[in-house]
N, C-alpha and C positions, 0 to 999 in steps of 0.2 A: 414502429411500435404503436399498436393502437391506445393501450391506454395512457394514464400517465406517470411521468417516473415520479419519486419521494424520494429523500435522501434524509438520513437518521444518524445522529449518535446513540451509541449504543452502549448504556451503563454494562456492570458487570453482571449481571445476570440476566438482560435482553442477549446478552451475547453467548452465554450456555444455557441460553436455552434455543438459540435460534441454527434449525438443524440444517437448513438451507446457505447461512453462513458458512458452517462448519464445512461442508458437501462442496463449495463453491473451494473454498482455500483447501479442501485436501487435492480435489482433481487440477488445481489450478500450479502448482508448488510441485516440485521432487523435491526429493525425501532431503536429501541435503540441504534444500533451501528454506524448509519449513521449521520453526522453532514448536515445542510441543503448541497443544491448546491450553496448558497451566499457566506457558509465562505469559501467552497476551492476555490472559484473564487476568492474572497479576498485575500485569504493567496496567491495563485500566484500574483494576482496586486501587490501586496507589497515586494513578494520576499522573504516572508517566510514559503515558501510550494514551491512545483514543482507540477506539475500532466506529465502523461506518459500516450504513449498509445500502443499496437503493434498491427499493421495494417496487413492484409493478404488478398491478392487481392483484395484491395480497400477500404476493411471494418474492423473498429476498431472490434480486438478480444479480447484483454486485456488490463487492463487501471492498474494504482495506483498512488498513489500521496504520500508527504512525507513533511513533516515539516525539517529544518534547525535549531538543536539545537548549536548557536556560543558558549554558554559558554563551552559543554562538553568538544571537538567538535563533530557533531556524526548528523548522520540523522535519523531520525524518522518515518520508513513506516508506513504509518498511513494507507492506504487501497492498496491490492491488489488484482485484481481479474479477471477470465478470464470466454470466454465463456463459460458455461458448456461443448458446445460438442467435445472442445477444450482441457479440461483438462486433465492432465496424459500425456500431448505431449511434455512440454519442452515451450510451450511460455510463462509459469507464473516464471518459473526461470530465463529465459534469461530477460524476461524484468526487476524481480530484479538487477540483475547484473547491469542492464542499468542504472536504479534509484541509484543504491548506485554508479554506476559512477559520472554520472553527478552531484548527491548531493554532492560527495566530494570535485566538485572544487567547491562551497560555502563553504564549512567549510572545511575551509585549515587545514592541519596535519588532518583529521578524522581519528578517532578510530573505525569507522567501522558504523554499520547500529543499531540500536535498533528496535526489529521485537516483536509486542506483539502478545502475542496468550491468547486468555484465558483459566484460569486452568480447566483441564478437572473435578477434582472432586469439583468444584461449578455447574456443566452441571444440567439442572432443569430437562431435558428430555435426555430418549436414544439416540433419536437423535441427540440430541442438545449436547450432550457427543461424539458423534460419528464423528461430523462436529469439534467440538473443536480439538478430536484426530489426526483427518487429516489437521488442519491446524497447528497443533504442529510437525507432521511428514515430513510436506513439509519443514517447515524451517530448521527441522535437518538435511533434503538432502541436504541443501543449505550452512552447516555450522554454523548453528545456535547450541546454546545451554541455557540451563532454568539458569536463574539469580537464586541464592541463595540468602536467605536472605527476605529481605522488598522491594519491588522496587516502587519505585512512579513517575506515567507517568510526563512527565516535560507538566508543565500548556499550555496546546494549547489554552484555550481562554487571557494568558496574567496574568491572577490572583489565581487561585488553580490549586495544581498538583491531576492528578488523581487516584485513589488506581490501 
């Protein structure tokens, strides 16, 4: 990368209005994995989500957003994602770093980040097993490691947790 990166919170209306955001999490997501763009505009209005984004001359490259779980305490990456032509460079990690900063002063004493990846041996296709592996890979560069056991996502609409 020639220029240099910036990393942003992004109130609720930096966030619709920013179309390179939006562009980056539609092609980044299938369709079952993406929640509309109302609730994470919501979940920041209210101050129970964040969204990020890292900028490089001028233009959003990588976004993610993340829910504030108080009871744990702990934050919840719920999406992160960067340009394609960007990846393998180093802006998808710095900008975690950033998100599990900033979420932590919402949830004072945090225990750290919860990063979900799905299990590669549910993958329905090669591919789709292939994408699962590399987004398991990333978070292990990053410190991450697989929960044992049962885990069950803490309820993001307010009412059921999710498997």
């Amino acid at each position: 990368m020639d220029g240099q990166l910036r990393h942003e919170q992004l109130d609720e209306r930096a966030l619709s209005r920013d179309v390179r955001f939006w562009e980056i999490y539609e092609r980044s997501f299938s369709a079952s994995e993406k929640e509309p763009r109302e609730v994470i505009e919501k979940s920041v209005r209210l101050n129970a989500g964040m969204a990020f984004r890292t900028v490089l001359d001028g233009n959003t490259v990588a976004m993610a957003t993340t829910h504030i779980l108080p009871k744990i305490p702990a934050v919840f990456l719920v999406y992160l994602a960067v340009d394609p032509e960007l990846r393998g460079r180093g802006a998808g990690g710095k900008l975690l770093e950033f998100a599990h900063e900033k979420g932590a002063t919402l949830a004072p004493g945090s225990l750290g980040m919860v990063w979900e990846a799905e299990r590669t041996e549910d993958a329905a296709s090669g591919p789709d097993r292939i994408l699962r592996e590399k987004r398991l890979a990333f978070f292990r560069r990053h410190g991450g490691c697989v929960v044992s056991g049962d885990y069950r996502q803490p309820a993001l609409d307010g009412i059921a947790p999710g498997p």
